[in-house]
C-alpha positions in Angstrom: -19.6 11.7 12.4 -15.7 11.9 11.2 -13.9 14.1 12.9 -10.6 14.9 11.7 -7.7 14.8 14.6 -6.5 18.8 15.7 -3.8 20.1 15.1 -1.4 18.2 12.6 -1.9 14.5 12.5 0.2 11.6 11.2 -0.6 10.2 8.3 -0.9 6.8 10.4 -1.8 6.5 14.1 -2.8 2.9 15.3 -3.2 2.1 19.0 -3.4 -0.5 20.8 -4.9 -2.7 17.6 -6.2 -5.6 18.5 -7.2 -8.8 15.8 -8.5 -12.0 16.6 -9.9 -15.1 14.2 -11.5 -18.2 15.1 -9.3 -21.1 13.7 -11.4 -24.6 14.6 -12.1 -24.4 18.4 -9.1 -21.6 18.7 -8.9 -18.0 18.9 -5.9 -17.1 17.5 -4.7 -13.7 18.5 -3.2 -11.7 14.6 -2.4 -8.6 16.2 -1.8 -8.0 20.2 -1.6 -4.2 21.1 -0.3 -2.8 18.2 0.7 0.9 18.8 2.8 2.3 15.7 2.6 6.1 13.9 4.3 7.4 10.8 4.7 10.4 9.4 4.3 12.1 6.4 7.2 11.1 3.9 8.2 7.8 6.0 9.5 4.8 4.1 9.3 1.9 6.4 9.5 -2.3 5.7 7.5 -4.5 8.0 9.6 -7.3 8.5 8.9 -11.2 10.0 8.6 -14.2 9.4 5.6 -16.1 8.4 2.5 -15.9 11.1 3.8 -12.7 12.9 1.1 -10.7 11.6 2.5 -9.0 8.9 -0.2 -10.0 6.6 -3.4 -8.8 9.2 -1.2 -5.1 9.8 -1.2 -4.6 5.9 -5.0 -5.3 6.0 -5.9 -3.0 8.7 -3.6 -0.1 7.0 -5.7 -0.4 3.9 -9.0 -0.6 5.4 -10.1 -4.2 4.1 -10.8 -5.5 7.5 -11.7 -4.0 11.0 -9.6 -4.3 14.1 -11.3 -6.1 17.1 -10.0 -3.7 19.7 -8.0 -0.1 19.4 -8.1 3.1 16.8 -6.8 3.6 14.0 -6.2 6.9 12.1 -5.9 7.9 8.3 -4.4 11.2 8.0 -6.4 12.7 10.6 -9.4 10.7 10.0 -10.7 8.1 12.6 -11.6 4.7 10.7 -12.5 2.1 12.9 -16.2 3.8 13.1 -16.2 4.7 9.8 -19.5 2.6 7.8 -18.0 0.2 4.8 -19.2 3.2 1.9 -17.3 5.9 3.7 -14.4 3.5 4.7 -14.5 2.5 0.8 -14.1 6.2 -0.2 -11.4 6.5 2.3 -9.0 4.1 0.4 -9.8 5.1 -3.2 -8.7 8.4 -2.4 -5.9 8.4 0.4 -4.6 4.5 -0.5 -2.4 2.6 -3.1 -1.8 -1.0 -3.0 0.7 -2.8 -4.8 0.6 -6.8 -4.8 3.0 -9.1 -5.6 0.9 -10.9 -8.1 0.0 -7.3 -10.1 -3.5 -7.9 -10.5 -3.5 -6.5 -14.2 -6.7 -6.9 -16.1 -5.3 -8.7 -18.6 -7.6 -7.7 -21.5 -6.6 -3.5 -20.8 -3.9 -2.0 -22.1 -1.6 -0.3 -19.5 -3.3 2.6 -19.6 -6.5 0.9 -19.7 -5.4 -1.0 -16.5 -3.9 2.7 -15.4 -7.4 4.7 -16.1 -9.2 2.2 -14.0 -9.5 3.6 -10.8 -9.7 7.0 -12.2 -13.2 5.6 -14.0 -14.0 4.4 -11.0 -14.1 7.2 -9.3 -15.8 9.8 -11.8 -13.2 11.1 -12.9 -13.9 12.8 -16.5 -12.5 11.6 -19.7 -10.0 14.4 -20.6 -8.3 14.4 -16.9 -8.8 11.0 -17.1 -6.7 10.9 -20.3 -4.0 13.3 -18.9 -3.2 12.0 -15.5 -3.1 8.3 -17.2 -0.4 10.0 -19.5 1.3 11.6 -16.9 1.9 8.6 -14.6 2.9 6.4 -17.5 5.4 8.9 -18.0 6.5 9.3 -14.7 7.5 5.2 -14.8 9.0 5.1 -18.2 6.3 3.2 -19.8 5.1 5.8 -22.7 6.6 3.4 -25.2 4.5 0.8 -23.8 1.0 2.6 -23.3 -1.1 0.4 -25.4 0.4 -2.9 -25.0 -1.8 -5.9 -22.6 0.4 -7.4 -19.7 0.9 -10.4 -21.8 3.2 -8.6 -24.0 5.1 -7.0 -21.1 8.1 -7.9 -18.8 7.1 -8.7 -15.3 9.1 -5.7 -14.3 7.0 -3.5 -16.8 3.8 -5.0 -14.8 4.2 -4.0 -11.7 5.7 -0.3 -12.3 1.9 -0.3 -14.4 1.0 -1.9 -11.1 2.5 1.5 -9.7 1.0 3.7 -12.1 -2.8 2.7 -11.4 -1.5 2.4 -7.5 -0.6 6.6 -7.6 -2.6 7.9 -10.7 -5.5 8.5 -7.2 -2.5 10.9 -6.0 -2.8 8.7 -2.7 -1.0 10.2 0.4 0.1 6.4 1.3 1.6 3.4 -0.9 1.0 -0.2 0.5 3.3 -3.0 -1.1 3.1 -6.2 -0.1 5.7 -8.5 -1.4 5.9 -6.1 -4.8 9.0 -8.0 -6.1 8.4 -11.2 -4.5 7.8 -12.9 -8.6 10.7 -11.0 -10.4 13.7 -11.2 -10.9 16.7 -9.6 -9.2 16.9 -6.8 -11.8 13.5 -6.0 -12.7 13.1 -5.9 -8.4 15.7 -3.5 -8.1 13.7 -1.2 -11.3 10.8 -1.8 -9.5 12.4 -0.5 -5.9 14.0 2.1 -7.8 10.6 3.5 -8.9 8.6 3.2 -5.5 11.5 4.9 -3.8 11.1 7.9 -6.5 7.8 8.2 -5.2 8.8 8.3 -1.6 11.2 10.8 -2.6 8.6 13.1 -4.2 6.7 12.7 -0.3 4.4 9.4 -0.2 4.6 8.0 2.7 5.7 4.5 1.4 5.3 0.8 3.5 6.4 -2.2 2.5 6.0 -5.4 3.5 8.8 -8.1 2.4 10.4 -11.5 3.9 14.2 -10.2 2.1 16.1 -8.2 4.6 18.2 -6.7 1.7 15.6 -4.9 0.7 14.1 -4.4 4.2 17.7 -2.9 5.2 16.7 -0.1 2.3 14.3 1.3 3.8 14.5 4.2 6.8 12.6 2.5 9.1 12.4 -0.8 9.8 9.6 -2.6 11.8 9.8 -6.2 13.0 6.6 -8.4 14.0 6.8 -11.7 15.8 3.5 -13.3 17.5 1.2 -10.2 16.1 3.1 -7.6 18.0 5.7 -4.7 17.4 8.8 -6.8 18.5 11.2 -3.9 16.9 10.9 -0.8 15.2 14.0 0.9 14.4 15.2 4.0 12.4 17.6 3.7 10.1 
């Protein structure tokens, strides 16, 4: 049974996470004794380079795989015991993700692409209709409310990419790599509008390989060899 944490919790509490895979006759160790918490309202980049388990951590925090050893808890909520339906439910409702690629369905508009999680989840039409409106807004991309992704700037995709990531009103925003395919000034629009989030309270992580836009954020955590090597505060 899921028993919230007492008293007030992080919004992320892993210890000692542990995640191994079997490459050929290998066991290769992703993650060795991760411990790392962050609060509500944190903005921190997960830095390192390729291999250090960057990647693995970003999986764990959005519940798509299990670690082999240690807890983790989701605003107050022990996961690691948590069955794949409840676990499922956990990151609809408390968990944005934002990929480098977009992930746009390409025949939905942007609010089509916007109202899909929101239809996914039962939400009915009319809220449906507002809070697609509403988040649209928020991002500066009324104007472009019925256009397909093929008729939109990369920088317009991705701040969609944002809108369907928050219309949920998630408590945390994962974004791996979320200007990793655009250019330097549709990246800094982008950044611009997931630091707007973080200051209206998400707790915001991202993951990058550029230490310019690492060096933005408040906290800064560096992998090497699936560990914490570094974690400082800005």
């Amino acid at each position: 049974m899921v028993q919230p944490a007492s008293g007030e919790s992080a919004v992320i509490e892993l210890t000692g996470i542990e995640r191994r895979f079997q490459v050929g006759d290998q066991v290769v160790a992703a993650l060795r004794g991760v411990d790392l918490t962050l609060g509500d309202g944190d903005y921190a980049a997960v830095m390192g380079p390729s291999g250090s388990g960057k990647s693995t951590l970003l999986n764990i925090l959005g519940l798509l795989d299990r670690p082999d050893a240690g807890t983790y808890a989701l605003g107050g909520v022990e996961t690691t015991s948590l069955n794949e339906e409840r676990r499922a439910r956990l990151r609809r409702e408390r968990i944005g993700f934002i990929f480098q690629s977009f992930h746009l369905i390409p025949r939905l508009t942007a609010a089509g692409n916007v109202e899909l999680p929101l239809t996914l989840a039962g939400v009915a039409p009319k809220e449906r209709r507002e809070r697609v409106a509403a988040a649209l807004d928020a991002l500066g991309l009324t104007p472009r409310a019925h256009h397909r992704p093929d008729q939109l700037s990369g920088g317009q995709r991705q701040r969609v990419a944002i809108a369907r990531a928050t219309v949920m009103a998630p408590e945390l925003i994962l974004a791996d790599e979320p200007t990793g395919n655009l250019d330097r000034a549709s990246g800094e629009e982008v950044i611009r509008a997931l630091e707007g989030l973080n200051a209206r309270g998400l707790t915001l992580i991202l993951v990058t390989h550029d230490p310019v836009l690492g060096g933005r954020a408040r906290r800064r955590i560096r992998m090497a060899d699936g560990a914490v090597a570094e974690d400082l505060c800005a």
